[in-house]
C-alpha positions in Angstrom: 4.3 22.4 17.8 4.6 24.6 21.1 5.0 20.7 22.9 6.4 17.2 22.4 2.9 14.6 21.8 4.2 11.2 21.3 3.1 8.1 20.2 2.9 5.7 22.7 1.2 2.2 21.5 -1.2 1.7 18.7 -3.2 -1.5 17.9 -5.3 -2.4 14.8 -7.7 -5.5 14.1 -7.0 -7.6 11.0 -8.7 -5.4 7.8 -11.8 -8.0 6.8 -12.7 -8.0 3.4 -16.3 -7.2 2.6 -19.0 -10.2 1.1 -21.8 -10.5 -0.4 -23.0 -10.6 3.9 -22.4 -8.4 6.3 -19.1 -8.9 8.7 -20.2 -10.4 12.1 -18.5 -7.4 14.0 -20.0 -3.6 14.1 -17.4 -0.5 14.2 -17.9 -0.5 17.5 -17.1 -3.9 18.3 -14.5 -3.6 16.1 -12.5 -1.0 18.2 -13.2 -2.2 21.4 -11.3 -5.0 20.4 -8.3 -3.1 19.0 -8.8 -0.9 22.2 -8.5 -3.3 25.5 -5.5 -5.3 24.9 -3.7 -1.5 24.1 -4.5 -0.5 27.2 -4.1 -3.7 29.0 -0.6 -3.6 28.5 -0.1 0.1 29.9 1.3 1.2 33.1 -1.2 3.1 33.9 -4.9 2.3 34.3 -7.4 2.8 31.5 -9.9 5.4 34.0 -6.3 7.3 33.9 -7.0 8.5 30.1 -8.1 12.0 29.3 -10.4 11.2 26.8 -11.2 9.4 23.7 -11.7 10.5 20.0 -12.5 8.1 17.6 -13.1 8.7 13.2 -16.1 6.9 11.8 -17.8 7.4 8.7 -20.7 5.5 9.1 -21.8 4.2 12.5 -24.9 2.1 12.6 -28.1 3.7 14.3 -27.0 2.2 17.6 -23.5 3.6 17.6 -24.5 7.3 18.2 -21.0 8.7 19.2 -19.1 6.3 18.3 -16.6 7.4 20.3 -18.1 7.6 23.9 -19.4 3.9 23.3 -16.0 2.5 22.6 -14.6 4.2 25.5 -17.4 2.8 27.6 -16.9 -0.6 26.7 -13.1 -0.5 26.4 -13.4 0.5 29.9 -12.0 4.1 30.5 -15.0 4.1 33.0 -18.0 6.9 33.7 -15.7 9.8 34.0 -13.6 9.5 30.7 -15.6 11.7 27.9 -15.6 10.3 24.6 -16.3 12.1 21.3 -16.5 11.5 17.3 -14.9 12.7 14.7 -15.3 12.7 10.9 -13.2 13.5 7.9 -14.5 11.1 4.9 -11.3 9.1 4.3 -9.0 10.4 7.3 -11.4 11.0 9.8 -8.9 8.3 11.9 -6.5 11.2 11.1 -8.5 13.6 11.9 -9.2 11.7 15.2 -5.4 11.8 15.9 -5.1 15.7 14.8 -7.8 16.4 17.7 -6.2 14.3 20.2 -2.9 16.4 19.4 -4.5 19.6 19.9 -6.2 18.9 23.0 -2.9 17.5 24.3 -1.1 20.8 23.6 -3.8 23.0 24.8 -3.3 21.1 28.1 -6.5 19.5 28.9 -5.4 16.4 28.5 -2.2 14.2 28.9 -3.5 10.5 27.4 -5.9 10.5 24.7 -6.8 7.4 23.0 -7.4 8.1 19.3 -8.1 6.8 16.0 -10.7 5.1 13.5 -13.0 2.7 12.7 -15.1 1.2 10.2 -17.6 -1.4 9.0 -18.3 -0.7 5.6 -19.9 -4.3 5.0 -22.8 -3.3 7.0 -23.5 0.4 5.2 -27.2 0.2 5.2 -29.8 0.8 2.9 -32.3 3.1 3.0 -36.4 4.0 1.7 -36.0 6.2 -1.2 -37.8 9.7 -0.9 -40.7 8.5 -3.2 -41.5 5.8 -0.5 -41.2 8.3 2.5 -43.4 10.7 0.7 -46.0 7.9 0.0 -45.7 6.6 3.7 -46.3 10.4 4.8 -49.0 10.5 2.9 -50.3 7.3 4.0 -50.4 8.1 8.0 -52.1 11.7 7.3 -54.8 10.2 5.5 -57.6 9.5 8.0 -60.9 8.3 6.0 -60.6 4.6 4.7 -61.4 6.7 1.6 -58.7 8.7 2.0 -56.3 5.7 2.6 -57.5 3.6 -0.5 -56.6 6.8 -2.6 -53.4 7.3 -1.1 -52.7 3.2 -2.0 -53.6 3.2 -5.5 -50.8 5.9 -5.9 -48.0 2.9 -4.9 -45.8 2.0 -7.5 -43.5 -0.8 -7.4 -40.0 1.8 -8.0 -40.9 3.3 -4.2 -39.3 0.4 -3.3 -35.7 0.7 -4.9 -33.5 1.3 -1.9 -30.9 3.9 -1.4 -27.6 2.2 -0.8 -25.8 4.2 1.5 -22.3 3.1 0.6 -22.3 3.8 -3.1 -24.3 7.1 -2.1 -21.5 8.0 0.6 -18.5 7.6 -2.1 -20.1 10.0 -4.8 -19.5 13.7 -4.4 -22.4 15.7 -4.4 -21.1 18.8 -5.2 -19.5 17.4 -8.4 -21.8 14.5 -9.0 -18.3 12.2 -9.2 -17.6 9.2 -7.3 -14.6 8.6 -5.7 -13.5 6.2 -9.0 -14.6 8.5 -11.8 -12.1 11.3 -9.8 -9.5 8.6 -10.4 -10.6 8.2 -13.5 -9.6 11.5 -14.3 -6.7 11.7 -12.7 -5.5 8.7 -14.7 -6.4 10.7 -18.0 -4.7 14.2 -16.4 -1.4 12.4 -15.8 -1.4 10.2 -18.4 -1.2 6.6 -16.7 -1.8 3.3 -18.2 -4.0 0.6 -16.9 -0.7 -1.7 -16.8 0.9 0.8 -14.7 -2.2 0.7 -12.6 -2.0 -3.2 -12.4 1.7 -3.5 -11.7 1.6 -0.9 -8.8 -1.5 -3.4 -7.5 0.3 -6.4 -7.9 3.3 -4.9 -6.1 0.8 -3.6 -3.1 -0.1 -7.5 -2.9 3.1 -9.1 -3.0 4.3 -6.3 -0.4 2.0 -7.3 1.8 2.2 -11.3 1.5 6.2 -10.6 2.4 5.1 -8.1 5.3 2.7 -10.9 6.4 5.4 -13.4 5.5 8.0 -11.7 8.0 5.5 -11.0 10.7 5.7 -7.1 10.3 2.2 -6.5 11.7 2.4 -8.5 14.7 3.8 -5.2 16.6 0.5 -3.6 16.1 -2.1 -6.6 15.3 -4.9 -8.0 17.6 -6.8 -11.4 16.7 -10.4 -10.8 16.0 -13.0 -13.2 17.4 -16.3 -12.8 16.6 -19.8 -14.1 17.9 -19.4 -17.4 15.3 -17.1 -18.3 16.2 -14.2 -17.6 13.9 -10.7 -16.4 14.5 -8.9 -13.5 12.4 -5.4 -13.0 12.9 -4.4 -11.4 9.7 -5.8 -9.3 6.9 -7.9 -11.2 4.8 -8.1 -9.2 1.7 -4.4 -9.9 0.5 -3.7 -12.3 -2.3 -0.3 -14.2 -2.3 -1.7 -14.9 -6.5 -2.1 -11.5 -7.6 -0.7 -11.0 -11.0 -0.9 -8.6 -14.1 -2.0 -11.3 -16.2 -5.0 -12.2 -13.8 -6.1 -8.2 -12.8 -5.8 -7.7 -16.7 -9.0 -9.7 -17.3 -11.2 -7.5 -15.1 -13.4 -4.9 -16.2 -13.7 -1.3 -15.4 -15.9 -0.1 -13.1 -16.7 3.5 -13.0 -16.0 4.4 -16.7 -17.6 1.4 -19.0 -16.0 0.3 -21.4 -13.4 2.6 -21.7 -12.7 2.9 -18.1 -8.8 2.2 -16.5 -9.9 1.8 -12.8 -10.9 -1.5 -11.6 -11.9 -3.5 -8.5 -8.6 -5.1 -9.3 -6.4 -1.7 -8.9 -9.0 -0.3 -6.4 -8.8 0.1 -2.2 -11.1 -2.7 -1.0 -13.9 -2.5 0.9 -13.6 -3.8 4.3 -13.8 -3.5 7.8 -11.7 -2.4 10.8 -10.3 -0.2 14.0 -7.1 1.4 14.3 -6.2 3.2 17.5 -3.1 5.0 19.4 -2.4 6.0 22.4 -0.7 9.4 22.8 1.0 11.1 25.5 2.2 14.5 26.8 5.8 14.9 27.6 4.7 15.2 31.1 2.8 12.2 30.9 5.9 10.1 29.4 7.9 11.0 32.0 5.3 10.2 34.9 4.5 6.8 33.7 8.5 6.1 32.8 6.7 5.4 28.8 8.9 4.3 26.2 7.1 6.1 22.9 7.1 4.6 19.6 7.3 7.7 17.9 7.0 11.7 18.1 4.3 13.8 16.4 6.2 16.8 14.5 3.2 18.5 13.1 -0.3 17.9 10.4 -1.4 19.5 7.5 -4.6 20.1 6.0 -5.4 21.0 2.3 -7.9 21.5 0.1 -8.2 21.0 -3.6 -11.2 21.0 -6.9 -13.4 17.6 -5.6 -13.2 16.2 -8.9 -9.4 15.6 -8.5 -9.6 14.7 -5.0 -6.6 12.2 -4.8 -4.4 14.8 -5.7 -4.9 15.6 -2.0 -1.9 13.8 -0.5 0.4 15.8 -3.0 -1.2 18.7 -1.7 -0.7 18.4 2.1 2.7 16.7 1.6 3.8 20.1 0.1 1.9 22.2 2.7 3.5 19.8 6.0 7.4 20.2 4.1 6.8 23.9 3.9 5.8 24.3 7.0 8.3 22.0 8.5 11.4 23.6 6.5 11.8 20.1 5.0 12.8 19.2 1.8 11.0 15.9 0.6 14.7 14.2 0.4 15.1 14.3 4.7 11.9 11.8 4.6 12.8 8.4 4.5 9.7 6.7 4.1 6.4 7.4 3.6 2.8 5.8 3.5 0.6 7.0 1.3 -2.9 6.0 1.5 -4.2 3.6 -1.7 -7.3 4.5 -2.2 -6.6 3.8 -5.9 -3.2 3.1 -7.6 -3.9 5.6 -10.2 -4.5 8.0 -7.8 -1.2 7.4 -5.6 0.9 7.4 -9.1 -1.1 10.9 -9.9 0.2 11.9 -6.5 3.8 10.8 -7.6 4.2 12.4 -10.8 2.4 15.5 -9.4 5.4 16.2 -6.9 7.7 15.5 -9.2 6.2 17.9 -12.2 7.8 21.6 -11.7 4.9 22.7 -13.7 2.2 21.8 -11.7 3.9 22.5 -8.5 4.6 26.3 -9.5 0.8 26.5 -10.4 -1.1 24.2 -7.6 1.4 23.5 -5.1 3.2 27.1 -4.8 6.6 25.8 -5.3 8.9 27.1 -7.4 10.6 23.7 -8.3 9.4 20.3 -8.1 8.8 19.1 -4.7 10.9 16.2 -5.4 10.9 12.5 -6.5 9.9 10.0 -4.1 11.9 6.9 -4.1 9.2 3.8 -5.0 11.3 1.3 -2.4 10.5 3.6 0.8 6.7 4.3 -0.2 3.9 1.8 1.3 6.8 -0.6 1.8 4.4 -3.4 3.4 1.9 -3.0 0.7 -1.3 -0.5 1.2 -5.2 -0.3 0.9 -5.4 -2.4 -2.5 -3.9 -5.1 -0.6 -4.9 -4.8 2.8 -8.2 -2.7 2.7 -9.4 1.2 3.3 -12.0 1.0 6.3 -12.5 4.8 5.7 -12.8 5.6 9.1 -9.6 3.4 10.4 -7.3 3.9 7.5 -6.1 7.6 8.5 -4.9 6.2 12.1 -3.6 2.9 10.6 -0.8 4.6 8.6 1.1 6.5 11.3 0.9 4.0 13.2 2.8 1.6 11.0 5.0 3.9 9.5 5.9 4.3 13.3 6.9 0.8 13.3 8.2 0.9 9.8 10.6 3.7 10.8 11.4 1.8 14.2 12.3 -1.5 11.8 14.6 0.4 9.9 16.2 3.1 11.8 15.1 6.2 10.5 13.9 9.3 11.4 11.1 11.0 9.8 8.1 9.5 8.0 5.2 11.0 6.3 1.5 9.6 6.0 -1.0 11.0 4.0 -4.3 10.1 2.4 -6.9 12.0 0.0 -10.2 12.8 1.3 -13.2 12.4 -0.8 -14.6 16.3 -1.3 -11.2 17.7 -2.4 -9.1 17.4 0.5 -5.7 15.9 1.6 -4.2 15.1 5.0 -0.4 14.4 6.2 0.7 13.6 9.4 4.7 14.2 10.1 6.4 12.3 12.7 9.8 11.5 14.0 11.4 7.7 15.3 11.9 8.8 18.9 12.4 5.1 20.0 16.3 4.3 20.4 17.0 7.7 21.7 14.3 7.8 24.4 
């Protein structure tokens, strides 16, 4: 990039696990609680930011612009603008990506950006036999007219249209996101037990992480209108075993299936946000920044093998970078599912496929299973779609702050055949 964008802060509310209910907070809610105590603790006042771009999926019906609202209420005041952003799965990516850009075509020096999400309160809707009938009801005039119109009601025009399942099925393939990972699984030739080990290890991962307080740098306690207090992910299970995620049954592919809730991203709830800054702005503020933004990279890939995408933009962001895959140190690699992420694996390290899909002439490379998703990933800890692509730069920030190391690299697939990767440098001891 033609200019240094750093990192400054990021903050992210505990991942809740969706119930049979609704979660008590909305996206919205959700972010502005991620987003005051971040910029509480700047030197700079919050009316002092740019502008704020925020990645959401699915915002209720009174969270038009997402992004403006959270601003609003986070208070960046009148004169901040605020806008939204989507991507499917890294929209908080993509959130970040535009931030970036804005920031080096000088418009802005401070930019809070990221995601958020409440999937527990995707919505149902009428189908279109019920909106046809109710159209047809409110033209008819006569009393005549109306009777007819009411003997025509049949009891199926009131099956409703669940938004969520509808949201994770592509329609230009007619896949959702699992039966993709279904045949990915049947592509690379992985087991269900492989499946099930790499969830367990996610778990356990993340009980240690918990365990050793690694998300306290970039946690905020959640309290909601009841009452209750949230001070950690809620979706992560200290018991989680092979024996136990070996008795569940498959959910997109019955009864032959391999992908389970079990060895599946959860569906939950959440913000993610960071705070990024100009080199100009750095200096003017006297900022220490977590970490440096090196560059992003976007690709695109068939829909039906969309969680391939990661290995895709992985390979495109090296490339472009001059980077072989050995000077990353650790990397963070979205779990939507764990076949998927082990498709993603075995991809980069196949010479065949990277020669034909990838451009390559030899194997991207082999990345090493102790520096990938070190503190667990989205099995474990959730995959608020619109949160999840600002949540992993922002801990692999931390992760490479914890261990010394220079480059990371976070990536995620993106339901409709895409992938996103995010490069970025440990700036913190040397600035």
């Amino acid at each position: 990039m033609t200019k240094d964008v750093y990192i400054i802060d990021g903050s992210r509310t505990p991942f809740l696990k969706a119930g049979a209910k609704p979660n008590p907070l909305a996206a919205a809610d959700l972010a502005v609680a991620a987003a005051k105590p971040l910029l509480m603790r700047q030197p700079f006042a919050p009316t002092e930011i740019g502008e704020v771009v925020i990645g959401c999926v699915g915002p209720n019906a009174a969270e038009a612009n997402i992004g403006r609202i959270i601003g609003l209420r986070a208070g960046c005041g009148d004169k901040v603008p605020g806008w939204t952003v989507q991507r499917n799965c890294a929209s908080g990516l993509q959130a970040i990506d535009s931030a970036v850009k804005d920031i080096l075509a000088g418009r802005h020096d401070l930019v809070l950006a990221g995601g958020t999400e409440a999937m527990s309160r995707a919505g149902m809707f009428l189908n279109e036999n019920m909106l046809n009938w109710l159209g047809d009801l409110n033209l008819a005039k006569s009393i005549p007219q109306k009777l007819a119109v009411i003997s025509k009601f049949r009891p199926n025009f009131l099956v409703p249209v669940i938004s969520l399942l509808k949201g994770l099925t592509d329609p230009v393939v007619n896949l959702s996101m699992g039966q993709t990972a279904e045949k990915l699984a049947y592509q690379f030739n992985i087991s269900r037990l492989q499946m099930d080990e790499f969830a367990v290890q996610s778990h356990l991962r993340a009980v240690s992480a918990q365990e050793n307080q690694h998300f306290v740098a970039e946690m905020t306690e959640l309290f909601d209108g009841q009452g209750k207090f949230y001070a950690a992910d809620n979706g992560v299970r200290p018991d989680s075993s092979v024996e136990k995620l070996a008795k569940l049954k498959p959910v997109f592919d019955k009864p032959f299936g391999l992908v389970t809730a079990g060895n599946s991203s959860q569906i939950s709830d959440g913000a993610a946000l960071v705070l990024l800054a100009s080199s100009a702005a750095v200096d003017k503020y006297k900022l220490q920044p977590l970490a440096k933004i090196i560059d992003i990279a976007w690709a695109a890939l068939d829909p039906s093998i969309m969680g391939l995408g990661p290995a895709h933009a992985i390979a495109a962001l090296l490339k472009k970078n001059n980077l072989p895959l050995s000077a990353i140190e650790y990397f963070e690699i979205n779990e939507a599912f764990a076949g998927q992420v082990i498709a993603c694996l075995k991809a980069l390290e196949d010479p065949e496929y990277c020669a034909k899909e990838l451009n390559s002439s030899k194997a991207i490379g082999k990345i090493d299973p102790t520096r990938l998703n070190i503190d667990g990933g989205a099995v474990a800890i959730g995959h608020p779609v619109g949160a999840s692509g600002a949540r992993l730069p922002l801990h692999l920030a931390h992760v490479l702050r914890r261990n010394k190391a220079k480059y990371g690299i976070a990536s995620l697939c993106i339901g409709g055949g895409q992938g996103g990767a995010v490069l970025i440098e440990n700036v913190m001891e040397s600035k």
